[in-house]
C-alpha positions as CSV (number, residue, x, y, z in Angstrom):
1,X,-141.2,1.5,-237.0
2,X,-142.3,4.3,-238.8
3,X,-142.1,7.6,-237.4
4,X,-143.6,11.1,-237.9
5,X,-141.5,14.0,-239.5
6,X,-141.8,17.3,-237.6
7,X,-142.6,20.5,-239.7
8,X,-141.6,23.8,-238.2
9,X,-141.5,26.9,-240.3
10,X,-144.7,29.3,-240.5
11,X,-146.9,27.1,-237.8
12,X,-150.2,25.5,-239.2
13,X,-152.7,25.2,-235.9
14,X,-155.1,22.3,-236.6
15,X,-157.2,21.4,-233.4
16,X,-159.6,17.9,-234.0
17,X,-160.8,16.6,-230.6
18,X,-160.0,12.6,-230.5
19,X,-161.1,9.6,-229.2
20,X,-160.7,6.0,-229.6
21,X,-161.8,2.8,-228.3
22,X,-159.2,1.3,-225.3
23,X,-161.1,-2.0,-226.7
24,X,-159.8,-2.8,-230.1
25,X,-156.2,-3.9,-231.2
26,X,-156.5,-3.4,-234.3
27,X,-158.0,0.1,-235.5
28,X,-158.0,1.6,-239.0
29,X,-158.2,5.7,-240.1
30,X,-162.0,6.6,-239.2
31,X,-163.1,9.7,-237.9
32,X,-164.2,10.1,-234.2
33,X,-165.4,12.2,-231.0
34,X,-164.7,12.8,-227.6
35,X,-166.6,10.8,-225.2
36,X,-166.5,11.5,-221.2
37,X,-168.6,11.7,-218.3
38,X,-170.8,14.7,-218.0
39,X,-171.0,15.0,-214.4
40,X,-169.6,12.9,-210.9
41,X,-166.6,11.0,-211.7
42,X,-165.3,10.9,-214.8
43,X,-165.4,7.1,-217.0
44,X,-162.6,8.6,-218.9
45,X,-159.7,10.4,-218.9
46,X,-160.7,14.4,-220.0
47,X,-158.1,17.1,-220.6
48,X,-159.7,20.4,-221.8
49,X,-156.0,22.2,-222.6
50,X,-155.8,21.6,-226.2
51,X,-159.6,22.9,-227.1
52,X,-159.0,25.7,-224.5
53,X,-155.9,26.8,-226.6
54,X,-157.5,26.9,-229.3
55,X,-159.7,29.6,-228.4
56,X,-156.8,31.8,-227.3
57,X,-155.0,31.9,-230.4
58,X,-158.2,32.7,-232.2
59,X,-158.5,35.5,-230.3
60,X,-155.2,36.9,-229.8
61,X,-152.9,37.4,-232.7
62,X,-150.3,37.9,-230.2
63,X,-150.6,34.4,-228.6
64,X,-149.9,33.0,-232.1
65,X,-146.8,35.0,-232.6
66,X,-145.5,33.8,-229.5
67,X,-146.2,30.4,-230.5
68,X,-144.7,30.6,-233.7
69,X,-141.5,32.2,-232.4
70,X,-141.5,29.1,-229.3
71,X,-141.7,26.5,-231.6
72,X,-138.8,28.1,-234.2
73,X,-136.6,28.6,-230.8
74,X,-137.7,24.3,-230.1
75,X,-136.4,23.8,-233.6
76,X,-133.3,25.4,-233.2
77,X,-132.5,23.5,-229.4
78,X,-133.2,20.5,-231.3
79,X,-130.2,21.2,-233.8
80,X,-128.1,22.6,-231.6
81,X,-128.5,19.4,-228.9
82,X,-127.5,17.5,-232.1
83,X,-124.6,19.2,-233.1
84,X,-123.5,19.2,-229.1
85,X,-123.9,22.9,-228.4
86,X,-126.5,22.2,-225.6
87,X,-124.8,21.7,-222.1
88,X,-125.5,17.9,-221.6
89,X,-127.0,18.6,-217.9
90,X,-129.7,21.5,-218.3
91,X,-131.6,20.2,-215.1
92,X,-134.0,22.7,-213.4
93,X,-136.0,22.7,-210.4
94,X,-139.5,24.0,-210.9
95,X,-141.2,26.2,-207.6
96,X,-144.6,25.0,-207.2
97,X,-147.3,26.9,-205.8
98,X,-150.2,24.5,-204.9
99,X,-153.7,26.7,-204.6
100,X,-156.5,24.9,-202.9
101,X,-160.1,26.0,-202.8
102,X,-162.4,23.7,-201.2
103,X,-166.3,23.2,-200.2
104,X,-165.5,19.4,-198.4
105,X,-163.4,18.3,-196.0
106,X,-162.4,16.0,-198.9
107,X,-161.7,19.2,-201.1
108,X,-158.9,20.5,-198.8
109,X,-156.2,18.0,-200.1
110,X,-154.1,17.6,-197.3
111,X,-150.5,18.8,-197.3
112,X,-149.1,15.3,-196.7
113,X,-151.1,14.4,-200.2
114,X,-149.2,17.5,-202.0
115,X,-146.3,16.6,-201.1
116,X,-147.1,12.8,-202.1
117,X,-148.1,14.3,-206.3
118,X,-144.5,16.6,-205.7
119,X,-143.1,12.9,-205.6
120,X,-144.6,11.6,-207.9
121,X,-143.8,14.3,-210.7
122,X,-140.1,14.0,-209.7
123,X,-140.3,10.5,-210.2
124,X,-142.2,10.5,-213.7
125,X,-140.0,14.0,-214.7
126,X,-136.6,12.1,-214.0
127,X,-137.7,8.5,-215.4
128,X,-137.2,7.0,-211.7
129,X,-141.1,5.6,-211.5
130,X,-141.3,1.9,-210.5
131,X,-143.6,1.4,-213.4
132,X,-141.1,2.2,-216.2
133,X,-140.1,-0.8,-216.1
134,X,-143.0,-2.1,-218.3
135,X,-141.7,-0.1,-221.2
136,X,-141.9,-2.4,-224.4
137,X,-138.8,-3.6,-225.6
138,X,-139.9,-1.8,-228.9
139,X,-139.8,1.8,-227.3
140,X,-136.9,1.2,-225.0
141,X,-134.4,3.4,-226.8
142,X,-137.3,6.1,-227.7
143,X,-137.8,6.7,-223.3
144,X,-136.9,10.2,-222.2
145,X,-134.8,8.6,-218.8
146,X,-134.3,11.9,-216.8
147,X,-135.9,14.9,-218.7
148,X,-133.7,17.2,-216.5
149,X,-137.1,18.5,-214.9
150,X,-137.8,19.0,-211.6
151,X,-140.1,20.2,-208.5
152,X,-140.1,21.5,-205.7
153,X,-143.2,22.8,-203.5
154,X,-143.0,26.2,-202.0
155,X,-146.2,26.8,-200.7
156,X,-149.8,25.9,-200.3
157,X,-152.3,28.5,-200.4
158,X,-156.0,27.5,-199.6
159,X,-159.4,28.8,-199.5
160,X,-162.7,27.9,-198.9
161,X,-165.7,28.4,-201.3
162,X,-169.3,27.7,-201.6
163,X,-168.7,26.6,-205.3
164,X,-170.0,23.0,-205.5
165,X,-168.8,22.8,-209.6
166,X,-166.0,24.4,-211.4
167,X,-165.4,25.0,-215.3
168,X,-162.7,26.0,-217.6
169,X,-163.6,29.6,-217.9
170,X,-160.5,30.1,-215.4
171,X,-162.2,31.7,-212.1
172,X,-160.6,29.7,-210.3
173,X,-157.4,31.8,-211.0
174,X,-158.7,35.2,-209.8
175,X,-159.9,36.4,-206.2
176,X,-162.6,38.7,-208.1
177,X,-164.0,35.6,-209.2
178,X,-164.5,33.3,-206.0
179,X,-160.8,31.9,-206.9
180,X,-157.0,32.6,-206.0
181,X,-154.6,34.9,-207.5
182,X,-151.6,33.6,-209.4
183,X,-148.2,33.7,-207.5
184,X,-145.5,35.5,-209.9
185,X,-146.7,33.1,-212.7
186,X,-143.7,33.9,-214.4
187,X,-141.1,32.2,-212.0
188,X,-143.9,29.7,-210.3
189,X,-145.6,27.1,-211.4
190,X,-149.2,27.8,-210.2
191,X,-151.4,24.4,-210.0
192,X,-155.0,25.3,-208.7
193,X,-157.5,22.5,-207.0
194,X,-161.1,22.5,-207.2
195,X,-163.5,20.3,-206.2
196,X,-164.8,19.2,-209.7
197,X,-165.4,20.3,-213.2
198,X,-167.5,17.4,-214.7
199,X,-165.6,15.0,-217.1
200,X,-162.6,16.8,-217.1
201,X,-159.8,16.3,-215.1
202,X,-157.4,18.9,-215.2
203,X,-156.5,21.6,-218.0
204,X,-153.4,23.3,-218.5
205,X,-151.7,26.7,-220.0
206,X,-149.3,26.2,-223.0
207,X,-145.6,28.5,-222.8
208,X,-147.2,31.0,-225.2
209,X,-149.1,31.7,-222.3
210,X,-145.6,32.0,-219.8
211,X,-146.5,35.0,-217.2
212,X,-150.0,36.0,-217.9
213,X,-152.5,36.0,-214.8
214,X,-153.9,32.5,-215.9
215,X,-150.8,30.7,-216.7
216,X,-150.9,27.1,-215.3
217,X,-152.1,23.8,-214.7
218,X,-155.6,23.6,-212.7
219,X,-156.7,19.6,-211.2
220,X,-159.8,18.7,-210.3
221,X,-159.2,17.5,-206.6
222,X,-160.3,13.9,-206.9
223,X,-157.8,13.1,-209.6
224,X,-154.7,15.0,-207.5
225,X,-152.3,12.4,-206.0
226,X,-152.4,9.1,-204.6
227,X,-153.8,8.9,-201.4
228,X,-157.8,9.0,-201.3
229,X,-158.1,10.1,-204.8
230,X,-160.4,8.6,-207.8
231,X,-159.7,4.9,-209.3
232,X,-158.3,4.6,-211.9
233,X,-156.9,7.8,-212.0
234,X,-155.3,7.7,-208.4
235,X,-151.7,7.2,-209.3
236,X,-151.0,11.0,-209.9
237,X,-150.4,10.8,-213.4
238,X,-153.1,13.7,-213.8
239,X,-150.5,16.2,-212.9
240,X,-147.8,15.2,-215.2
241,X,-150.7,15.1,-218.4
242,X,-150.7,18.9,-217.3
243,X,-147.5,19.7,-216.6
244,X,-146.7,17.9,-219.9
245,X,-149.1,20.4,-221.5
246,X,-147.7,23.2,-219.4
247,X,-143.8,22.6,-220.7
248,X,-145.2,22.8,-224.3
249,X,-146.1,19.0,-224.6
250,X,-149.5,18.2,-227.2
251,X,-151.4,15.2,-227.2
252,X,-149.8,12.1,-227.9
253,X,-152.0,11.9,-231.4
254,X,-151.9,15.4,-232.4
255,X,-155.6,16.0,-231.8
256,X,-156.7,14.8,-234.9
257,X,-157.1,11.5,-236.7
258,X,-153.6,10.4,-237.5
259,X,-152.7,13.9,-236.7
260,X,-149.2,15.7,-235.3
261,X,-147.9,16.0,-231.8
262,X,-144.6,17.7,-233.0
263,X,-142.7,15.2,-231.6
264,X,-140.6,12.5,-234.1
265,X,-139.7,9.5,-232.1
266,X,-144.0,9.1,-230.9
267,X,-145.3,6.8,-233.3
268,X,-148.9,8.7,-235.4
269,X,-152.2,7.3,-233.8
270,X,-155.7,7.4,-234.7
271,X,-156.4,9.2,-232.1
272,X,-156.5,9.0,-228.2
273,X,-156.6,5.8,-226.3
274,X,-158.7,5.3,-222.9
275,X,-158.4,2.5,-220.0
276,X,-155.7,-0.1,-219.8
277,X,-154.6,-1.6,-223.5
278,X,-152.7,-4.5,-224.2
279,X,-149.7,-4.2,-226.0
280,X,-149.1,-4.2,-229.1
281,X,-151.6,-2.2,-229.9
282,X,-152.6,-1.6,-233.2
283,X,-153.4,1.6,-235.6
284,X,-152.9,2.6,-239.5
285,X,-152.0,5.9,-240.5
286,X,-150.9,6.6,-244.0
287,X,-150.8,3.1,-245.2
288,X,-148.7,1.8,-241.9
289,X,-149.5,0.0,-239.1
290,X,-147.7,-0.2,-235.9
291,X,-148.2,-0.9,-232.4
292,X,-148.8,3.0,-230.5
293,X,-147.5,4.3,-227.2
294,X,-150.6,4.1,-225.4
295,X,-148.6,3.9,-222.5
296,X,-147.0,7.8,-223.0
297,X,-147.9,10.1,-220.5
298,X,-149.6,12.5,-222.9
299,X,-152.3,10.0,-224.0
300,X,-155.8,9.6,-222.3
301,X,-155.2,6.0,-221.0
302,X,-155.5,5.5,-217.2
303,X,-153.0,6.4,-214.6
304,X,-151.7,2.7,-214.3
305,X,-151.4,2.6,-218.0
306,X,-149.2,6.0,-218.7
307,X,-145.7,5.5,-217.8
308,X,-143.3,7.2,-220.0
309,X,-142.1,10.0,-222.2
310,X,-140.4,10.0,-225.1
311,X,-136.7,11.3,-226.2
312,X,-138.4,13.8,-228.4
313,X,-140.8,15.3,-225.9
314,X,-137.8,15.4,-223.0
315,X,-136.3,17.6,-226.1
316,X,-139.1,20.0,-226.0
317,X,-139.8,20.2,-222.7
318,X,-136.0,21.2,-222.1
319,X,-135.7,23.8,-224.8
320,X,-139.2,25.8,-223.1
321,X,-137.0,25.7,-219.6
322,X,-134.2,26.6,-221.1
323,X,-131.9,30.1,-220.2
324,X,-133.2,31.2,-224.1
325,X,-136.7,29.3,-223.6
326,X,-140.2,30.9,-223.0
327,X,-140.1,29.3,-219.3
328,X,-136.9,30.3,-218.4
329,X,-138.4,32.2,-215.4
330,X,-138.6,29.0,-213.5
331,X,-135.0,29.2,-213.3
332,X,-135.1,30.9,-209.6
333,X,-132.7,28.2,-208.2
């Protein structure tokens, strides 16, 4: 299987938005764009993280320093794990501030439903989901097991609104705005709910972002744990997309056609992949064909479809949490 190398160094940002069919097995290099409802429910999976990103580090030539110096520090945790100088259980438990604003009834997830999506990101963070057992045989020694990444809720905090549609302008995440304050964004993970924002699901901050006033991962409610929530993306697997995102994980195909996620055990795709694939699932990129992981957490393909993370991205995710790492403020327990 061929794999992509991973450049670090001076930091080249390249943002393409992706998309691919979930209905051929066989797809070449070809250029693309991103499809998704426009209002209601969405037909496919959304994630706005990556374009809103993009947009911050145009803007702020700070963000992109921060970036740059997170992704040397990743580099470095990556040797270091190599040459054994990385304790070999870096677990850490995550606080989780849940922030509610509803219009419905429906709206105000219930508590027992938050602590259902706390289970299930313990279960994907720590490899212990009933469904990884559908991992190919082909990506069995690429899965991340235990990432050493956990939750744990510490409060709810809800409010009712007249908003009948959110966006991803980020009001949600001040009072000023009809929304609710972070709580110490620098040692909580803050995950806001709102009732909708058209196609996309859920968005999510990167760790350049660790601390500031909008640092997190916002749902849209219909897509937020098991329980009552939107077919086919009812299984909770919204939430670890975003929290993915939020512990400095890209899309799966680098957001571009045969593009870069970083990551060097996550075989290059054409771009994203939607619905419930078969595998093996075909693309070419550079001359080489080979099935994808569709089935990674950080693609676009429904919640029953997503069931793993790779070694490489468990890598990342731990150097970001780590006592040197840009999220090391989660590290309150």
């Amino acid at each position: 299987m061929s794999m992509k190398k991973v450049f670090y160094g001076a930091l080249a940002i390249s943002f393409v938005i992706a998309c691919n069919s979930d209905n051929v097995n066989n797809q070449q290099e070809e250029s693309y764009t991103t499809t998704g409802a426009t209002g209601g429910s969405a037909l496919h999976r959304g994630c706005a993280s990556e374009e809103i990103r993009k947009e911050a580090l145009q803007k702020s030539p700070e963000l992109r320093q921060k970036l740059n110096e997170i992704e040397a520090k990743t580099a470095q945790f990556e040797e270091n794990l190599k040459l054994g100088r990385v304790l070999s259980d870096g677990s850490v438990e995550i606080p989780v501030i849940v922030n509610v604003l509803y219009r419905t009834s429906a709206e105000n997830v219930s508590d027992s439903r938050i602590a259902e999506q706390i289970a299930v990101l313990n279960a994907d963070f720590t490899g212990t989901n009933s469904d990884a057992s559908k991992i190919p045989t082909a990506f069995q020694s690429l899965k991340a097991g235990d990432t050493k990444v956990r939750f744990r809720l510490v409060n709810t905090v809800r409010k009712s609104t007249t908003k009948t549609s959110w966006t991803t302008n980020d009001a949600m995440k001040k009072t000023s705005t009809g929304g609710i304050n972070a709580t110490t964004p620098s040692n909580y993970l803050n995950i806001w709910l709102v009732g909708g924002m058209g196609g996309v699901l859920g968005y999510a901050t990167f760790p350049e972002s660790s601390g500031q006033w909008n640092d997190g991962v916002v749902i849209a409610s219909p897509y937020f744990g098991k329980s009552g929530a939107s077919s086919p993306f009812n299984l909770g697997r919204t939430a670890t997309h975003e929290v993915g995102h939020y512990l400095n994980l890209r899309h799966i195909w680098g957001d571009a056609n045969c593009g870069n996620d970083l990551v060097a055990d996550t075989p290059t795709q054409t771009g994203a992949n939607y619905g419930q694939p078969s595998y093996p699932l075909y693309n070419t990129c550079s001359g080489t064909q080979r099935s994808v992981m569709f089935m990674n957490y950080m693609d676009y393909v429904d919640d029953a479809a997503m069931y793993m993370f790779s070694t490489g991205q468990k890598t990342r995710m731990q150097a970001v949490v780590a006592s040197s790492g840009a999220r090391s403020g989660l590290r309150v327990y």
